[in-house]
C-alpha positions as YAML, in Angstrom:
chain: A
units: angstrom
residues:
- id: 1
  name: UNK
  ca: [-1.37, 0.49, 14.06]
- id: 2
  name: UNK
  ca: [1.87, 2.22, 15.31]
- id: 3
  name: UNK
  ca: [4.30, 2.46, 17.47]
- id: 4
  name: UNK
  ca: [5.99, 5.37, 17.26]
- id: 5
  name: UNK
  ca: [8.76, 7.17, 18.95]
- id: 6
  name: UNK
  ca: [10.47, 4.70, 21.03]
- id: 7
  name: UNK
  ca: [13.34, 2.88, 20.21]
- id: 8
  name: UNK
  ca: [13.41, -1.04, 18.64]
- id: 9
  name: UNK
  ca: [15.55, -1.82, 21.83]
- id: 10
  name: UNK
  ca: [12.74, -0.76, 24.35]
- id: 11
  name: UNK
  ca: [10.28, -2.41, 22.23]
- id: 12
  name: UNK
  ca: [7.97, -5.23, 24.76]
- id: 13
  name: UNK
  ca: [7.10, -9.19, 23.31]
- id: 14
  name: UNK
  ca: [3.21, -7.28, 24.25]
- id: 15
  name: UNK
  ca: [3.88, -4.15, 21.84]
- id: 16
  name: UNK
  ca: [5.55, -6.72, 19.33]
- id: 17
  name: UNK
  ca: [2.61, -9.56, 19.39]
- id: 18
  name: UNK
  ca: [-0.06, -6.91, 19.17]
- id: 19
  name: UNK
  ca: [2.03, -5.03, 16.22]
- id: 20
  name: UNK
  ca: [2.43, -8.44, 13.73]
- id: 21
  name: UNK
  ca: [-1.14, -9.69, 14.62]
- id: 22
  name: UNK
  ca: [-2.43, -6.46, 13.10]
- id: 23
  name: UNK
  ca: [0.24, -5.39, 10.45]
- id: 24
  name: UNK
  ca: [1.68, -9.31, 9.44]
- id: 25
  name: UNK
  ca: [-1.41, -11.45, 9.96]
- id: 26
  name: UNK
  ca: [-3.87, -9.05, 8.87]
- id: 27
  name: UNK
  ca: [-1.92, -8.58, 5.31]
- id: 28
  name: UNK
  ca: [-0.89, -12.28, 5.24]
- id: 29
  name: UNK
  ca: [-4.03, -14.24, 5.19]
- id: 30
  name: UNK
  ca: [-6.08, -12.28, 3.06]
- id: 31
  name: UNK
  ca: [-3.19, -12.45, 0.54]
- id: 32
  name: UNK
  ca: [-3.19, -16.25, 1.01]
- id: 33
  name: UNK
  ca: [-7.11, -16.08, 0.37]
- id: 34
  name: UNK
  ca: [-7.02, -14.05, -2.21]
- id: 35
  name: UNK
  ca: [-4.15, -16.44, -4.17]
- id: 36
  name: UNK
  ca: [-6.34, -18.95, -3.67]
- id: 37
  name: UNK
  ca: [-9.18, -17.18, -5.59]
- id: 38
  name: UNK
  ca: [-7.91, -15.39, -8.40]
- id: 39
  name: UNK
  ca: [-8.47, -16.84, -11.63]
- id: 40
  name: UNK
  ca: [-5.65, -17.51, -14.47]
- id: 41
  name: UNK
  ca: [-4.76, -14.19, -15.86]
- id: 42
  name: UNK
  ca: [-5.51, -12.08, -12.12]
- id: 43
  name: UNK
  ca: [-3.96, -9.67, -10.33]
- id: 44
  name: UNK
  ca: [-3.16, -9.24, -6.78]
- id: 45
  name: UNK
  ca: [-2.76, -5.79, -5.44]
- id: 46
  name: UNK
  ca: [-1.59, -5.29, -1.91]
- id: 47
  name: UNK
  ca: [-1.34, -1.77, -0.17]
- id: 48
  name: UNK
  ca: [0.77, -1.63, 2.28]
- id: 49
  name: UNK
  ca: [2.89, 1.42, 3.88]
- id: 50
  name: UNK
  ca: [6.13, 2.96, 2.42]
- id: 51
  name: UNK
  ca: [7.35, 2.67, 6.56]
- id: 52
  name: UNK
  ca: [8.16, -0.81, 4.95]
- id: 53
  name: UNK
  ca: [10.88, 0.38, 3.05]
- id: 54
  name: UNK
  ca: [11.84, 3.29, 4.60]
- id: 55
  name: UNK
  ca: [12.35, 3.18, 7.99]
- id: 56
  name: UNK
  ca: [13.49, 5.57, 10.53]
- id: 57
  name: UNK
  ca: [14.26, 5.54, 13.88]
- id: 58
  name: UNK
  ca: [11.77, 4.87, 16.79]
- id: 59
  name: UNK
  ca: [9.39, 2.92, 14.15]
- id: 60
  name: UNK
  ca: [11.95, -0.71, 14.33]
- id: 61
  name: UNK
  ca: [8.96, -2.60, 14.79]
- id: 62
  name: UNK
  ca: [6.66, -1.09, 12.58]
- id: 63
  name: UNK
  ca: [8.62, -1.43, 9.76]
- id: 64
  name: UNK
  ca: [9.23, -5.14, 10.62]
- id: 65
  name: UNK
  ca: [5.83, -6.17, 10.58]
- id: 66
  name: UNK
  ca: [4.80, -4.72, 7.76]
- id: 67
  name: UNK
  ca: [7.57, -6.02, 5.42]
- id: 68
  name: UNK
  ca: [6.10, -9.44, 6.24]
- id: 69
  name: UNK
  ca: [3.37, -8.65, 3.31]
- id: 70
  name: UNK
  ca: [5.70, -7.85, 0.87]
- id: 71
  name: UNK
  ca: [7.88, -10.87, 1.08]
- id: 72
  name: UNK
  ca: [4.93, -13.03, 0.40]
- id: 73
  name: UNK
  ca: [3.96, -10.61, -2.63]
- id: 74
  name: UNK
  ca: [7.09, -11.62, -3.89]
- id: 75
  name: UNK
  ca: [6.59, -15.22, -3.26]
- id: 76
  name: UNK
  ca: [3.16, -14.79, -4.89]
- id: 77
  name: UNK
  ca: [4.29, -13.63, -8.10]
- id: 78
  name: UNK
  ca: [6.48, -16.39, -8.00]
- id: 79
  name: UNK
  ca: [4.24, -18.82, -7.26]
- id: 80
  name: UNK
  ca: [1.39, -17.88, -9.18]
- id: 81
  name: UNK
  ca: [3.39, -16.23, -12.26]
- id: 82
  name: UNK
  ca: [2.51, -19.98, -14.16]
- id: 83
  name: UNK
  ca: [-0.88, -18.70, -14.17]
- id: 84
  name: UNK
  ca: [-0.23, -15.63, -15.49]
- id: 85
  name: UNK
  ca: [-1.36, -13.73, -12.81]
- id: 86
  name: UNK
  ca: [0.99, -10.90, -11.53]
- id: 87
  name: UNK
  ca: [1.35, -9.92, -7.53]
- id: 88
  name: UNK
  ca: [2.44, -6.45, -6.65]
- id: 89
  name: UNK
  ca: [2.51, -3.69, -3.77]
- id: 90
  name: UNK
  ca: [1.55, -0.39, -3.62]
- id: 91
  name: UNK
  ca: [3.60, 1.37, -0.55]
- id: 92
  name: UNK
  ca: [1.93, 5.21, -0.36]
- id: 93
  name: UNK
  ca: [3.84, 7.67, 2.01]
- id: 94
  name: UNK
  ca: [2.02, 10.19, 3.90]
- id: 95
  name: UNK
  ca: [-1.14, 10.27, 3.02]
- id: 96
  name: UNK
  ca: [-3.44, 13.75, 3.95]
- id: 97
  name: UNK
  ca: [-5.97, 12.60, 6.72]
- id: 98
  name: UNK
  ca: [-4.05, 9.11, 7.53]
- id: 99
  name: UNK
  ca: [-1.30, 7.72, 9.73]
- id: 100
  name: UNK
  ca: [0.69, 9.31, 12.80]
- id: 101
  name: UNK
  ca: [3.18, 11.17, 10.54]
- id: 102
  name: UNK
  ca: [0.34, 13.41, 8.63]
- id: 103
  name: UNK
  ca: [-0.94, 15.42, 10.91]
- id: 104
  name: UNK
  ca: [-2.25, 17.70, 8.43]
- id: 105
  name: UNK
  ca: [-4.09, 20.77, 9.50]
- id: 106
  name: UNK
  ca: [-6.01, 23.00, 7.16]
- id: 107
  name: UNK
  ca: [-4.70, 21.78, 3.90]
- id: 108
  name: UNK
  ca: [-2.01, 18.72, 2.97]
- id: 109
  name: UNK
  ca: [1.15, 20.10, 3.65]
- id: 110
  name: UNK
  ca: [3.29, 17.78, 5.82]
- id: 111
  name: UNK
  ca: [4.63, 19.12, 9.37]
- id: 112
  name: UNK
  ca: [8.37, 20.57, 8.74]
- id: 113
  name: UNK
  ca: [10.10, 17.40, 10.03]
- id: 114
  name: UNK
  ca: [7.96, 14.65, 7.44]
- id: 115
  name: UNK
  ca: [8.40, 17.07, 4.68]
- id: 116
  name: UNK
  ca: [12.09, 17.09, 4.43]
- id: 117
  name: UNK
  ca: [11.95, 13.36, 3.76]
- id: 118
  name: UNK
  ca: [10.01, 13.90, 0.89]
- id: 119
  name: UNK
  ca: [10.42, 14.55, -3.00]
- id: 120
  name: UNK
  ca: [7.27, 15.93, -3.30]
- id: 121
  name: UNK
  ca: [8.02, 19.84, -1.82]
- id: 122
  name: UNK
  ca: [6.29, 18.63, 1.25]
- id: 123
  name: UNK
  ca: [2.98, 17.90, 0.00]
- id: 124
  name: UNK
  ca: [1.33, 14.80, 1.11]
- id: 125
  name: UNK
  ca: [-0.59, 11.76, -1.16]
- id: 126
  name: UNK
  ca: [-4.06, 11.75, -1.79]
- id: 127
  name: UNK
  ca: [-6.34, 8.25, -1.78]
- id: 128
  name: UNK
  ca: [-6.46, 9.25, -5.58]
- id: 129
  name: UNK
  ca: [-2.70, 8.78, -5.99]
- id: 130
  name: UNK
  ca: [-3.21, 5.55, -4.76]
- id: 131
  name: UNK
  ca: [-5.89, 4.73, -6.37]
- id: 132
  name: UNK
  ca: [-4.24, 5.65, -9.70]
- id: 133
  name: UNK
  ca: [-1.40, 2.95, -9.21]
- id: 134
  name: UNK
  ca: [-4.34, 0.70, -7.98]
- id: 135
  name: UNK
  ca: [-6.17, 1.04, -11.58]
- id: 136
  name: UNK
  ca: [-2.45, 1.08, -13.54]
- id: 137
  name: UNK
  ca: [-1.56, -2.53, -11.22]
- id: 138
  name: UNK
  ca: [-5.01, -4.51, -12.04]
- id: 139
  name: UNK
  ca: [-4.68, -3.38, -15.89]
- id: 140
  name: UNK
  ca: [-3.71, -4.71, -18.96]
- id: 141
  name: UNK
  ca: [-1.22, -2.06, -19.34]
- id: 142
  name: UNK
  ca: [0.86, -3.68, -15.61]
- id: 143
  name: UNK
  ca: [1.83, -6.37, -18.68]
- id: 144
  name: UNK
  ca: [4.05, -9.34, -17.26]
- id: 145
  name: UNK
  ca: [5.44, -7.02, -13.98]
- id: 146
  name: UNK
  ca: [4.72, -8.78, -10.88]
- id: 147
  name: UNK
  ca: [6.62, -9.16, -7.44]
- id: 148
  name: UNK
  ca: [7.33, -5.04, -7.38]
- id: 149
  name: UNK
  ca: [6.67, -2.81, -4.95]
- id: 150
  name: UNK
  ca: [5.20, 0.58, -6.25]
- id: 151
  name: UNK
  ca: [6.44, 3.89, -3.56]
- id: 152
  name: UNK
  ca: [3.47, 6.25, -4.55]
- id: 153
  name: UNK
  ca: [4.03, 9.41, -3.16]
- id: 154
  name: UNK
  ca: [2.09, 12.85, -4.23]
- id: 155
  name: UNK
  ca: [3.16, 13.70, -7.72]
- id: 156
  name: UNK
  ca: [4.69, 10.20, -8.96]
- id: 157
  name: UNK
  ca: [1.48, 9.12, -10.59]
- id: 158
  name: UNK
  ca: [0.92, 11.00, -13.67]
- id: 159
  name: UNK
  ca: [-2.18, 12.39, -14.13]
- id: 160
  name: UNK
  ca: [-4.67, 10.50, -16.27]
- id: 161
  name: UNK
  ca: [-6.04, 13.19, -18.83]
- id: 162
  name: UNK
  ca: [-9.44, 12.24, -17.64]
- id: 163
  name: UNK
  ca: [-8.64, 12.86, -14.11]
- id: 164
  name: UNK
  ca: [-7.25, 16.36, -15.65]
- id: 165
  name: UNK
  ca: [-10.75, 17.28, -16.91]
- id: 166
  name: UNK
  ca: [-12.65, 16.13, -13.74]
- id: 167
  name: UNK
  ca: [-14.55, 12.93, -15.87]
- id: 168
  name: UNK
  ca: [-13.20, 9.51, -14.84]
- id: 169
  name: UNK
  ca: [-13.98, 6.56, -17.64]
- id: 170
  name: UNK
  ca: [-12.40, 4.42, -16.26]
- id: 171
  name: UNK
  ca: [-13.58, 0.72, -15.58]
- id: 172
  name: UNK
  ca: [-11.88, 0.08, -12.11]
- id: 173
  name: UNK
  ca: [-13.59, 1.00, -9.22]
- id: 174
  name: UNK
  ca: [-12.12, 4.43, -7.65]
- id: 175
  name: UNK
  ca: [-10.62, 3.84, -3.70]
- id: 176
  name: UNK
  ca: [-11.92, 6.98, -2.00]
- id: 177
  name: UNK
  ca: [-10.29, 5.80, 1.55]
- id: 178
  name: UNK
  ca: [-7.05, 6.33, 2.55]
- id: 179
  name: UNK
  ca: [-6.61, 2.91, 3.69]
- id: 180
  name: UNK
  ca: [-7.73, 0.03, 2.06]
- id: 181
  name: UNK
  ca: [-7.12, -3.34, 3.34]
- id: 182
  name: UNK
  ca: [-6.00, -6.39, 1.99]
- id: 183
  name: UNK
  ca: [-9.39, -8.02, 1.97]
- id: 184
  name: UNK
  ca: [-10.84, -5.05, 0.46]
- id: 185
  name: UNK
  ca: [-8.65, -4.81, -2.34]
- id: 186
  name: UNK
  ca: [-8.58, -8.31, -2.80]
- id: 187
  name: UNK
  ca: [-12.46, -8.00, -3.09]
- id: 188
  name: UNK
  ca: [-12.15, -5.62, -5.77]
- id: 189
  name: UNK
  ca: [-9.69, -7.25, -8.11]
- id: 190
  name: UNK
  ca: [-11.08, -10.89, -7.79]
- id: 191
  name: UNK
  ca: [-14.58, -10.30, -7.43]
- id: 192
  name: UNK
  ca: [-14.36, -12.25, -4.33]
- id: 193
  name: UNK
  ca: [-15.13, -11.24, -1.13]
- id: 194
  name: UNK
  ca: [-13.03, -12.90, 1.89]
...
């Protein structure tokens, strides 16, 4: 949920309660669920948005609601690092077929004006770049790294070989949507559904 194109200082208490009850609550209590769930030894993965880190102007509120989540990943990890569970982010930029920036037509390449803001020659993510961190975050290989916000952007996940070939044997479930909540994800690396 967006609002786009109008300035932080126009912004209404209406646009601003109906923007964190979507964007803040809606990542913050599933996370609290899911810390409550996950056994010793879990991860937590949340995707969020890259407009959290990133933002530009006419998205002020945006921005601000969604950096909510990560704060409390980074409380998380703090607060469940004892149990040897890690807590991280994974913040995709535009992503073909998703969000008000994409507007892809007949292929992924981003409109002139989001392509110069990105490294990627103006090609936009896929739901398999994200679901490459997603697999490289709940794995054994992610190691003691926890409280870190991944920027996945088409082209900054290497390529698994597998994925090269066209066979996937990999254990983790594959995301095939764009946009995966909280609760979703949650589902997926606990086992628990919320």
């Amino acid at each position: 949920m967006e609002v786009a194109g109008q300035p932080a200082a126009e912004i209404t208490e209406e646009q601003f309660d109906r923007l964190f009850a979507v964007n803040a609550e809606g990542a913050f209590f599933p996370l609290q669920k899911a810390a409550r769930l996950v056994a010793d030894g879990g991860r937590l993965v949340y995707i969020g948005s890259s407009t959290a880190v990133s933002p530009r102007p006419g998205t002020g509120l945006c921005p601000s609601s969604k950096s909510v989540a990560l704060n409390l990943v980074r409380v998380l990890a703090l607060e469940l690092g004892p149990r040897d569970i890690t807590v991280n982010s994974i913040l995709p930029t535009a992503t073909a077929g998703a969000d008000v920036v994409t507007d892809v037509v007949g292929g992924d390449e981003l409109p002139p004006a989001n392509a110069r803001l990105r490294p990627t020659g103006g090609r936009a993510g896929t739901p398999g770049d994200v679901a490459d961190a997603a697999e490289y975050l709940a794995g054994d290989l992610v190691g003691r790294i926890s409280g870190q916000s991944l920027l996945v952007a088409r082209a900054s996940v290497p390529a698994h070989p597998d994925h090269i070939r066209g066979q996937r044997r990999s254990a983790h479930p594959r995301i095939d949507s764009p946009w995966m909540t909280p609760a979703a994800w949650a589902t997926v690396t606990t086992g628990t559904t919320l």
